[in-house]
PDB file of N, CA, C and O in Angstrom, chain B, residues numbered from 101:
ATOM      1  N   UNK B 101     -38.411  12.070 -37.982  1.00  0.00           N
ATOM      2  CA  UNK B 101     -39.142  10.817 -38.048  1.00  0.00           C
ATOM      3  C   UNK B 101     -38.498   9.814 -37.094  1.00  0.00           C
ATOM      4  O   UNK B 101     -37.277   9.746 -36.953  1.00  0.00           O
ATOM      5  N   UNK B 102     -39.369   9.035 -36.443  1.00  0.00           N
ATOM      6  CA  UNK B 102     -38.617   8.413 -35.381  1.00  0.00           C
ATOM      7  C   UNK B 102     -37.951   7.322 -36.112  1.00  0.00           C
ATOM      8  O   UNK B 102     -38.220   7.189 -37.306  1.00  0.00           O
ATOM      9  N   UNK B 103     -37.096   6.508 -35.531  1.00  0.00           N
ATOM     10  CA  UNK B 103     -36.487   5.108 -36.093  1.00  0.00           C
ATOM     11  C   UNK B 103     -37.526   4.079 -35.922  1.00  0.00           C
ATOM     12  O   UNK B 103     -38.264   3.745 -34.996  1.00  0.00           O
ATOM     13  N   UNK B 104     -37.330   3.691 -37.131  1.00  0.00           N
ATOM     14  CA  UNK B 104     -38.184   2.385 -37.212  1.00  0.00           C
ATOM     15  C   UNK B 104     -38.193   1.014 -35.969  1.00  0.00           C
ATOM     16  O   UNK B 104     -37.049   0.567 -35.884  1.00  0.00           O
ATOM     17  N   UNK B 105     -38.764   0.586 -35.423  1.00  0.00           N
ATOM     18  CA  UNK B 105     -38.932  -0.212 -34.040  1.00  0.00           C
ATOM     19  C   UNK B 105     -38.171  -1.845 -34.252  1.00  0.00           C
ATOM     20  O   UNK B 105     -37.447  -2.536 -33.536  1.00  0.00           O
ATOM     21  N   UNK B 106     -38.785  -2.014 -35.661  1.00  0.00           N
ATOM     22  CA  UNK B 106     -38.388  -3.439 -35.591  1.00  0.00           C
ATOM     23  C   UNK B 106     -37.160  -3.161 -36.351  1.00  0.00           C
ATOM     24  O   UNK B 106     -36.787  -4.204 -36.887  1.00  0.00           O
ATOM     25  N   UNK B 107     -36.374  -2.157 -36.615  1.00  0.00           N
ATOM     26  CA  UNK B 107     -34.765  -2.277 -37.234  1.00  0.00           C
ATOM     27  C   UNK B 107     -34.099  -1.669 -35.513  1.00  0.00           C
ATOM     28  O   UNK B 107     -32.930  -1.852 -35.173  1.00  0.00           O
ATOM     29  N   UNK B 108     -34.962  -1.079 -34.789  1.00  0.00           N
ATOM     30  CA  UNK B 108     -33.972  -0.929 -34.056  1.00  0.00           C
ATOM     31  C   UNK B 108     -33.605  -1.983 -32.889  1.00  0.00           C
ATOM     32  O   UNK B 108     -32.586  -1.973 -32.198  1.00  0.00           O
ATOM     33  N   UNK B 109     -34.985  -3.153 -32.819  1.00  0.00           N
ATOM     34  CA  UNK B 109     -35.006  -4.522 -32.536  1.00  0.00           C
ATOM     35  C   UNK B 109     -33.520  -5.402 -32.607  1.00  0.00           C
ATOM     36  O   UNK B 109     -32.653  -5.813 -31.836  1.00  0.00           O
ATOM     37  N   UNK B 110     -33.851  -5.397 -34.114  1.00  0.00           N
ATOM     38  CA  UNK B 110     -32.898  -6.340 -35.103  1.00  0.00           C
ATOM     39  C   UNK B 110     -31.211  -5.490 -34.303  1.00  0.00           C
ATOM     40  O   UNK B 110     -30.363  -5.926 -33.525  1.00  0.00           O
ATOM     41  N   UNK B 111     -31.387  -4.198 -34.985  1.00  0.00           N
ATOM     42  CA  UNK B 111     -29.699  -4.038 -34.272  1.00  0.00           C
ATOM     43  C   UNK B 111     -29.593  -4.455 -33.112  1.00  0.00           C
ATOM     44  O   UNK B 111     -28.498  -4.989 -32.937  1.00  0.00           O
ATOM     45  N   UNK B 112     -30.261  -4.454 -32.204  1.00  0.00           N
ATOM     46  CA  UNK B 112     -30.101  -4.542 -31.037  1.00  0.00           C
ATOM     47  C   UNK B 112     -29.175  -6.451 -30.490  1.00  0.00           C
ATOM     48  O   UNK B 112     -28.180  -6.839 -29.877  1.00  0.00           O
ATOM     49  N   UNK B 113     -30.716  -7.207 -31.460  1.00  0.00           N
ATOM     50  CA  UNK B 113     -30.459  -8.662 -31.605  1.00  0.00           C
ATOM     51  C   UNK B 113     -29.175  -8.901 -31.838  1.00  0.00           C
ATOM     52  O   UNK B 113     -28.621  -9.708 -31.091  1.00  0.00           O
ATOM     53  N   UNK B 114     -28.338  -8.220 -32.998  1.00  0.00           N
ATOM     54  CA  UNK B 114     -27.417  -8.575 -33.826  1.00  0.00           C
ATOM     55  C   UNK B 114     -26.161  -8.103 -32.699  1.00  0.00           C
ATOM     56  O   UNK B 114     -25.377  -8.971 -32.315  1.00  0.00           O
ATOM     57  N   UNK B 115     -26.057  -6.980 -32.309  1.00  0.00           N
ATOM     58  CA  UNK B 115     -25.227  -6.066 -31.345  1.00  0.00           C
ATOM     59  C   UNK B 115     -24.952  -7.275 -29.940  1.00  0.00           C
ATOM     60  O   UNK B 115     -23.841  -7.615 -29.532  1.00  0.00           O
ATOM     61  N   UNK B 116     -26.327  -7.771 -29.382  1.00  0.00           N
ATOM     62  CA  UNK B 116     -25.586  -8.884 -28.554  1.00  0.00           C
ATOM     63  C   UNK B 116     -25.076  -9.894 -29.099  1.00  0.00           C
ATOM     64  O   UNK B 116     -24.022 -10.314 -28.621  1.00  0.00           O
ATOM     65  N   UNK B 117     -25.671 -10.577 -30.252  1.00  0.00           N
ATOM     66  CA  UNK B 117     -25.419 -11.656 -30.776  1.00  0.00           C
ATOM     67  C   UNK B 117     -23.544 -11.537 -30.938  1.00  0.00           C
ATOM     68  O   UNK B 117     -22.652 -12.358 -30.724  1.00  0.00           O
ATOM     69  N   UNK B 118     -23.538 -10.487 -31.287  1.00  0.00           N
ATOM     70  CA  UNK B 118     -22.070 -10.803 -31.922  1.00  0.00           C
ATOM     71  C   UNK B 118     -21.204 -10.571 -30.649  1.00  0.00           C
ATOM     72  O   UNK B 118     -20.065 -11.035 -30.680  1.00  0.00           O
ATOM     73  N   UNK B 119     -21.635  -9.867 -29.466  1.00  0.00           N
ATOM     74  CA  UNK B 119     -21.015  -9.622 -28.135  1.00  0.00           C
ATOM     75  C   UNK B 119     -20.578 -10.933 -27.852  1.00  0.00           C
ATOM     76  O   UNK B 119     -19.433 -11.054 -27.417  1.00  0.00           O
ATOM     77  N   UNK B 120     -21.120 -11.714 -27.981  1.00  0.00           N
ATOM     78  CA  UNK B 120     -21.448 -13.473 -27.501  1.00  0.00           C
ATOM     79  C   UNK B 120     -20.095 -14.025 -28.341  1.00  0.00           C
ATOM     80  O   UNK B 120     -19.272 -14.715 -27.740  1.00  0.00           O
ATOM     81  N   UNK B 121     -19.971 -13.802 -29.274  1.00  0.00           N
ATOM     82  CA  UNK B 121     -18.810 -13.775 -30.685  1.00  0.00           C
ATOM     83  C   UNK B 121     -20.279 -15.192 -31.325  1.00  0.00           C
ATOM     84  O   UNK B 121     -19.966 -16.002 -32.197  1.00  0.00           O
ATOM     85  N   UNK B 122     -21.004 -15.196 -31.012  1.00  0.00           N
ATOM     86  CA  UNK B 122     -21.916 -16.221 -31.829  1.00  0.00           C
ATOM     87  C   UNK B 122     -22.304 -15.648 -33.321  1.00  0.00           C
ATOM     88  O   UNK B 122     -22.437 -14.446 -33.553  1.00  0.00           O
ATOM     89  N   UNK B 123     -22.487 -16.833 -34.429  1.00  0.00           N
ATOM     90  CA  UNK B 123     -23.231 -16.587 -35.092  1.00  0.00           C
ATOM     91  C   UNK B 123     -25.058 -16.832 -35.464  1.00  0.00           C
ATOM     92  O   UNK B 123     -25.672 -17.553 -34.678  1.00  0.00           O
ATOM     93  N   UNK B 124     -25.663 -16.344 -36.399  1.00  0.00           N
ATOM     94  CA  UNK B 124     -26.484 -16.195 -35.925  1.00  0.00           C
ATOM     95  C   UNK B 124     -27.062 -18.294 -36.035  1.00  0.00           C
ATOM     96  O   UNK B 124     -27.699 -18.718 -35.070  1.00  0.00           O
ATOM     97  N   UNK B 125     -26.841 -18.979 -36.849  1.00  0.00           N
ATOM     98  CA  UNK B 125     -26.806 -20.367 -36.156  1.00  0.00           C
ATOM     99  C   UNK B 125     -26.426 -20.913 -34.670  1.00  0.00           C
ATOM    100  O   UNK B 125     -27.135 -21.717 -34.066  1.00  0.00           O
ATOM    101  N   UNK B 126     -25.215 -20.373 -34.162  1.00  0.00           N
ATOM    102  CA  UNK B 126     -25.349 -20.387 -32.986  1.00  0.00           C
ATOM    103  C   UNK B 126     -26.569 -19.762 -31.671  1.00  0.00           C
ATOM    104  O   UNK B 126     -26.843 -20.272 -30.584  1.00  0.00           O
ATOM    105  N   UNK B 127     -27.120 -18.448 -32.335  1.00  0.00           N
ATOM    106  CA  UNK B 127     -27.907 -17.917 -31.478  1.00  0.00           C
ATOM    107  C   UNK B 127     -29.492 -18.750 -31.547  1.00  0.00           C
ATOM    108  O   UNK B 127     -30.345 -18.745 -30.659  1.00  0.00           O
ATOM    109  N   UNK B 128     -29.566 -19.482 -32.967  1.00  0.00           N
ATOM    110  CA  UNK B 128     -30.660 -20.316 -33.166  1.00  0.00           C
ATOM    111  C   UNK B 128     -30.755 -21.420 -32.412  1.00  0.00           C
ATOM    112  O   UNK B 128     -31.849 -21.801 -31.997  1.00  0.00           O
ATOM    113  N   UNK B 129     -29.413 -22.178 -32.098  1.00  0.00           N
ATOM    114  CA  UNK B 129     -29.441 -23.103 -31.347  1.00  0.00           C
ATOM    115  C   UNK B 129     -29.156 -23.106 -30.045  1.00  0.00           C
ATOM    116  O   UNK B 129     -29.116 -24.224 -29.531  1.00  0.00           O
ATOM    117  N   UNK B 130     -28.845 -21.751 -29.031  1.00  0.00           N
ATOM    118  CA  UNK B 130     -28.849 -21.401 -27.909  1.00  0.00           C
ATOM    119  C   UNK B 130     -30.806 -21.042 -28.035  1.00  0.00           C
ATOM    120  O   UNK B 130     -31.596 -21.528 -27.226  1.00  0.00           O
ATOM    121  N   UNK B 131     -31.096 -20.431 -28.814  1.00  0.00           N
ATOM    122  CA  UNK B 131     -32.768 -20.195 -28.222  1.00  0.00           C
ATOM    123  C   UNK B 131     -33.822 -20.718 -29.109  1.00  0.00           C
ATOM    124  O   UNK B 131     -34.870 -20.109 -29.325  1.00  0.00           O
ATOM    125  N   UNK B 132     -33.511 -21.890 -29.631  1.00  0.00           N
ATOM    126  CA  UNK B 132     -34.439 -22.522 -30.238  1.00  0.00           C
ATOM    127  C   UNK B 132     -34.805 -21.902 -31.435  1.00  0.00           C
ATOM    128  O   UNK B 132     -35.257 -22.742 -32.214  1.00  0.00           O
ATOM    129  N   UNK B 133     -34.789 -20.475 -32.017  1.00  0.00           N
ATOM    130  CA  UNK B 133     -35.448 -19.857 -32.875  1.00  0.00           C
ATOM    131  C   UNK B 133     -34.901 -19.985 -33.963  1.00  0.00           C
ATOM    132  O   UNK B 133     -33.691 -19.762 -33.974  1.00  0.00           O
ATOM    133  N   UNK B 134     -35.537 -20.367 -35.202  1.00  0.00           N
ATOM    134  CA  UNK B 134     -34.842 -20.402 -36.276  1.00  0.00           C
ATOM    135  C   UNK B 134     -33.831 -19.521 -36.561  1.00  0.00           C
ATOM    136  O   UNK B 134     -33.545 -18.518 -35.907  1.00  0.00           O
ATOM    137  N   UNK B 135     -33.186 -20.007 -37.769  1.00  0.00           N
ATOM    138  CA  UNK B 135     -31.844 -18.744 -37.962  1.00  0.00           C
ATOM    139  C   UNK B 135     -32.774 -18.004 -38.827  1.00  0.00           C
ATOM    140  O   UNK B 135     -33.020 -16.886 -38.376  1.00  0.00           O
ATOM    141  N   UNK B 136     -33.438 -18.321 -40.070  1.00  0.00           N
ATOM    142  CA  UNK B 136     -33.841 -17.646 -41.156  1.00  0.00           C
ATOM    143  C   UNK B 136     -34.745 -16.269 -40.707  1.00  0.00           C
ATOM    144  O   UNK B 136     -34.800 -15.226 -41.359  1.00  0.00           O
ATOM    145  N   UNK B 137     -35.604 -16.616 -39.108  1.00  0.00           N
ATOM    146  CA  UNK B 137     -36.097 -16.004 -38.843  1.00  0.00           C
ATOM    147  C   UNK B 137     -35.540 -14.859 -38.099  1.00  0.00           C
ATOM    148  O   UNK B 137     -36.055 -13.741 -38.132  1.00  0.00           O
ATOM    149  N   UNK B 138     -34.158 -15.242 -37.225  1.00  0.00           N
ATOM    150  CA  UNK B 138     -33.513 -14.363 -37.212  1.00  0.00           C
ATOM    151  C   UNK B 138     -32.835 -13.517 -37.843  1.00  0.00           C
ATOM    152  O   UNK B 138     -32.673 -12.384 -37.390  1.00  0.00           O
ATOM    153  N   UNK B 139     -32.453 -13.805 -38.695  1.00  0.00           N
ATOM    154  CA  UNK B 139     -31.803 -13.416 -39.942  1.00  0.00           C
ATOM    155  C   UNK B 139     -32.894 -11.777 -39.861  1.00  0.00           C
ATOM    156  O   UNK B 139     -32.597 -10.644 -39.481  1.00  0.00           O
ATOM    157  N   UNK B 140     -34.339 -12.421 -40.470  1.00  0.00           N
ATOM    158  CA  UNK B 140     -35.238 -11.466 -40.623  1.00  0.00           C
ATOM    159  C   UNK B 140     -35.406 -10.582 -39.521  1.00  0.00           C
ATOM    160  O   UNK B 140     -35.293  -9.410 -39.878  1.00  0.00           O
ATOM    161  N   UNK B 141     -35.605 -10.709 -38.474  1.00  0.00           N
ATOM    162  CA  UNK B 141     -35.431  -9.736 -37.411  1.00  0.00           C
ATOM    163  C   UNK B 141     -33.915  -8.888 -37.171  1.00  0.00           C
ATOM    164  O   UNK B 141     -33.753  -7.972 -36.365  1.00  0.00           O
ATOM    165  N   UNK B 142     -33.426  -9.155 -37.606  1.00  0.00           N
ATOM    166  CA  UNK B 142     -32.042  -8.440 -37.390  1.00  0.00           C
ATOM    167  C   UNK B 142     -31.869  -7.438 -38.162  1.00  0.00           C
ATOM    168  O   UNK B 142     -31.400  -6.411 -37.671  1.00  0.00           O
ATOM    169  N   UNK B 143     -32.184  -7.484 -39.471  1.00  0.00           N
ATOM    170  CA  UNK B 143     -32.800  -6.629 -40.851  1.00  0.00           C
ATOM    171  C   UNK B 143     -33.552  -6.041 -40.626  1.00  0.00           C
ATOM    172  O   UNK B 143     -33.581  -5.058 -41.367  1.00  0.00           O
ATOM    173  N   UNK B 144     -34.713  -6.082 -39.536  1.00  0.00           N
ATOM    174  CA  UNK B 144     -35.987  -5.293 -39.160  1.00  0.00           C
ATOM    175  C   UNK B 144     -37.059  -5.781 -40.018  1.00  0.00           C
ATOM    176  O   UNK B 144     -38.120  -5.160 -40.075  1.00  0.00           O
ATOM    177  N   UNK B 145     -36.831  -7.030 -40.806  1.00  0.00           N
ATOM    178  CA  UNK B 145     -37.938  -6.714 -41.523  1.00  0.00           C
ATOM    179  C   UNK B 145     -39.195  -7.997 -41.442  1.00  0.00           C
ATOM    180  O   UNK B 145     -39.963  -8.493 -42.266  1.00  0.00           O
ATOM    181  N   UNK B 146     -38.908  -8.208 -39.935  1.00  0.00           N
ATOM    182  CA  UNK B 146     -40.034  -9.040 -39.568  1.00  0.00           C
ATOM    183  C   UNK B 146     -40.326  -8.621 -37.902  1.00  0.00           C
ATOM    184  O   UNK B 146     -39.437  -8.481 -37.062  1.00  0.00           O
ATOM    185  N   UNK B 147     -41.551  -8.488 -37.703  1.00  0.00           N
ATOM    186  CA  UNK B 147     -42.220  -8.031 -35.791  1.00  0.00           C
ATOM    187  C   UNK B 147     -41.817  -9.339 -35.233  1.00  0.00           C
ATOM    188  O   UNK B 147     -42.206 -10.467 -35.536  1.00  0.00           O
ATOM    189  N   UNK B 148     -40.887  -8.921 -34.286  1.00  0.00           N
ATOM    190  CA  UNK B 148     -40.946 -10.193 -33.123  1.00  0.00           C
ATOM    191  C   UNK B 148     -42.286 -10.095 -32.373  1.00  0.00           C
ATOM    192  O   UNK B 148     -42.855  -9.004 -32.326  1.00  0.00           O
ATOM    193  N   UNK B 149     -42.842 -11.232 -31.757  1.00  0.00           N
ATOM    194  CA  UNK B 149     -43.529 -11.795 -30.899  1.00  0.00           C
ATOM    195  C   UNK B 149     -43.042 -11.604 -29.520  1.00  0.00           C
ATOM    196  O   UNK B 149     -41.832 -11.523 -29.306  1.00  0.00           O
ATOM    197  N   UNK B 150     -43.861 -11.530 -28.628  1.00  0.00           N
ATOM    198  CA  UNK B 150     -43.386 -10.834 -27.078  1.00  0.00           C
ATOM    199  C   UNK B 150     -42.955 -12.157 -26.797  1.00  0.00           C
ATOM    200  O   UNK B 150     -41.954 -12.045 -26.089  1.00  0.00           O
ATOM    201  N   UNK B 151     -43.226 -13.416 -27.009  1.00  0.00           N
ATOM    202  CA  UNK B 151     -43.362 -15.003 -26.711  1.00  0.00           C
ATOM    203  C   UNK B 151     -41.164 -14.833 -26.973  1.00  0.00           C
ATOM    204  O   UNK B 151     -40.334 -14.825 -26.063  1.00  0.00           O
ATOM    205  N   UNK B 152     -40.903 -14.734 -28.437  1.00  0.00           N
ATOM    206  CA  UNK B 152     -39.660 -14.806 -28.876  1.00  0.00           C
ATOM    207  C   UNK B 152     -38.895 -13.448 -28.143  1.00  0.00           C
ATOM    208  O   UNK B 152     -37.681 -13.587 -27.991  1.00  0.00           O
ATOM    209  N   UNK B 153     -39.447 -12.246 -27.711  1.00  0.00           N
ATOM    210  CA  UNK B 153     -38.721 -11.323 -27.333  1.00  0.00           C
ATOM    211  C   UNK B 153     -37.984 -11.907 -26.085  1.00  0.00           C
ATOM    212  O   UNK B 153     -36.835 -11.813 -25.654  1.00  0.00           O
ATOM    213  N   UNK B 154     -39.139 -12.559 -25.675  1.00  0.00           N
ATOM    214  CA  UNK B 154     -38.347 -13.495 -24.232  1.00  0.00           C
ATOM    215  C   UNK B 154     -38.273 -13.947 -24.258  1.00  0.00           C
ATOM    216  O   UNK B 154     -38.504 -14.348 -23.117  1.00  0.00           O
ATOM    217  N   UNK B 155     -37.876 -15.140 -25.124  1.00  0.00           N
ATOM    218  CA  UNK B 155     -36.790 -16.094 -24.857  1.00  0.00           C
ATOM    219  C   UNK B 155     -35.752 -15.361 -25.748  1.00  0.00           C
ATOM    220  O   UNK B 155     -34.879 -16.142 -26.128  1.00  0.00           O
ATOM    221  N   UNK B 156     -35.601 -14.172 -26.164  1.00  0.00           N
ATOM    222  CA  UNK B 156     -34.116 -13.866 -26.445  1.00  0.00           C
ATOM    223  C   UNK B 156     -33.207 -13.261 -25.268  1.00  0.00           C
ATOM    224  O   UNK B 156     -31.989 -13.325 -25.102  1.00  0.00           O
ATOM    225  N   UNK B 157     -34.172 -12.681 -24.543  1.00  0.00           N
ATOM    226  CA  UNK B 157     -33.873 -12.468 -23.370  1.00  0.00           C
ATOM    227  C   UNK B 157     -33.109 -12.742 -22.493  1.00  0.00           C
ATOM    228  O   UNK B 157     -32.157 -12.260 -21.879  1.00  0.00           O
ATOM    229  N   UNK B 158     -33.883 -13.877 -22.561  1.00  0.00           N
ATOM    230  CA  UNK B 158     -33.455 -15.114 -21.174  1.00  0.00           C
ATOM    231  C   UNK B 158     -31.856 -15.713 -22.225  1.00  0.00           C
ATOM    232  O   UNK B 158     -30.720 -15.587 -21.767  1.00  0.00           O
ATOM    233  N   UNK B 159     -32.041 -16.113 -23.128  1.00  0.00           N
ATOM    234  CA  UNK B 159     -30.802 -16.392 -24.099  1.00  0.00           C
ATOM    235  C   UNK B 159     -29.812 -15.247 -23.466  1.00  0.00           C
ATOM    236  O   UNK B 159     -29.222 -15.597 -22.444  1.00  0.00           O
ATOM    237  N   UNK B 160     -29.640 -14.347 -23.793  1.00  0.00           N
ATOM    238  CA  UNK B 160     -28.985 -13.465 -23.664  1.00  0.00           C
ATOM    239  C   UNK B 160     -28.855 -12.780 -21.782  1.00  0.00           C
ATOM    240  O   UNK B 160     -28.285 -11.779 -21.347  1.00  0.00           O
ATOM    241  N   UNK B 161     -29.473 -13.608 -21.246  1.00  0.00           N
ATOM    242  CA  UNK B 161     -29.295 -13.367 -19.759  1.00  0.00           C
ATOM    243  C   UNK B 161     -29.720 -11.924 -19.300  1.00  0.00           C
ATOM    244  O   UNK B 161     -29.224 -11.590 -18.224  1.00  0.00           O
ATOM    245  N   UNK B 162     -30.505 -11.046 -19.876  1.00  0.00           N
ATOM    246  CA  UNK B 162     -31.301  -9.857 -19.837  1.00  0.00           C
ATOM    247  C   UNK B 162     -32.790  -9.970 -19.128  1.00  0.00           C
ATOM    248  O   UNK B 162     -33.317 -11.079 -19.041  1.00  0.00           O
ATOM    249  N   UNK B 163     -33.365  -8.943 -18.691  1.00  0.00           N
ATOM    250  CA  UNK B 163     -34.680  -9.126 -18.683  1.00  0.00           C
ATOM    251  C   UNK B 163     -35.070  -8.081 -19.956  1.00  0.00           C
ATOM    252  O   UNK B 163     -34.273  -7.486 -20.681  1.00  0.00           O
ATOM    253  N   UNK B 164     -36.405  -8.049 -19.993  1.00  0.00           N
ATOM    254  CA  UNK B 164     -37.231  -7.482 -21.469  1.00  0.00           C
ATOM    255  C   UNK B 164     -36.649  -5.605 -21.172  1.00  0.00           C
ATOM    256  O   UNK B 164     -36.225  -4.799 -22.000  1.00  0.00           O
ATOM    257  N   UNK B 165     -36.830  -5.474 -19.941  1.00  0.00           N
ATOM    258  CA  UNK B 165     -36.492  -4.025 -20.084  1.00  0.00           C
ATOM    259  C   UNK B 165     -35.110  -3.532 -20.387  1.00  0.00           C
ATOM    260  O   UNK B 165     -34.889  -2.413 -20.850  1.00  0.00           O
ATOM    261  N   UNK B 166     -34.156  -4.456 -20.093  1.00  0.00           N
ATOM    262  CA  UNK B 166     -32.483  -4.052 -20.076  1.00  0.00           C
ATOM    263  C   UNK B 166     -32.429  -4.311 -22.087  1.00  0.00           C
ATOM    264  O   UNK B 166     -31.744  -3.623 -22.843  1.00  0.00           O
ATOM    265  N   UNK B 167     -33.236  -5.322 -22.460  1.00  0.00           N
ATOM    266  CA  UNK B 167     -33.442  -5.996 -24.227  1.00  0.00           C
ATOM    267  C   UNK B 167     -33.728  -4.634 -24.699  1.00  0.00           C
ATOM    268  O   UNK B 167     -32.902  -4.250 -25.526  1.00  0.00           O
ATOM    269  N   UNK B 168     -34.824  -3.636 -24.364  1.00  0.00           N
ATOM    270  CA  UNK B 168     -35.392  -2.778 -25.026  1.00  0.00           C
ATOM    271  C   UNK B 168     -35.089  -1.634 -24.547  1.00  0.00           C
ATOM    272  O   UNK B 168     -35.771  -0.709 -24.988  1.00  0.00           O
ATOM    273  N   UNK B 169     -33.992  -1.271 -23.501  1.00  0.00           N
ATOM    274  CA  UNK B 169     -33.882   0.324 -23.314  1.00  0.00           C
ATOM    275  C   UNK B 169     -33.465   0.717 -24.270  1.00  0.00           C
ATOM    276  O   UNK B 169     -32.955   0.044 -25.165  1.00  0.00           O
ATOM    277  N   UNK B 170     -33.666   2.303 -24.229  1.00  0.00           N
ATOM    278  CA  UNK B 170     -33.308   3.281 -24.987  1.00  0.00           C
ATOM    279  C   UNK B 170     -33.693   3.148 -26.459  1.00  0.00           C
ATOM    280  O   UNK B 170     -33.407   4.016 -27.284  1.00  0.00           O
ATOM    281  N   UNK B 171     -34.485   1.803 -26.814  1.00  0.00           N
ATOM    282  CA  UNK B 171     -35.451   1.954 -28.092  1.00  0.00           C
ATOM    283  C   UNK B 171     -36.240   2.935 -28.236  1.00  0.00           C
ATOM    284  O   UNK B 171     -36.960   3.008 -29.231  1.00  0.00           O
TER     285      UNK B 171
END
């Protein structure tokens, strides 16, 4: 069964986030996005928006394809 998309999202989120040594309040206030909602994406248990995929992106100094390889 393949891995679920939006947990492998969330690790992904969380895996830079903490590269950064940020928490996830910090990553809310580097990209505008709520924390609570991050919170939920990091867990997998909410679909990011292509709108929020990029600006995590750009947060994280990535483009969308380097964000999502090997998903």
């Amino acid at each position: 069964m393949a891995r679920d998309i939006c947990a492998a999202v969330g690790e992904r989120i969380r895996a830079l986030r903490k590269a950064r040594g940020w928490r996830q309040v910090d990553l809310a206030a580097h990209s505008g996005i709520a924390e609570t909602y991050l919170s939920h994406l990091e867990r997998g248990q909410k679909e990011i928006c292509l709108r929020n995929l990029q600006v995590l992106a750009q947060t994280f100094e990535k483009s969308l394809s380097e964000l999502l390889k090997g998903l």
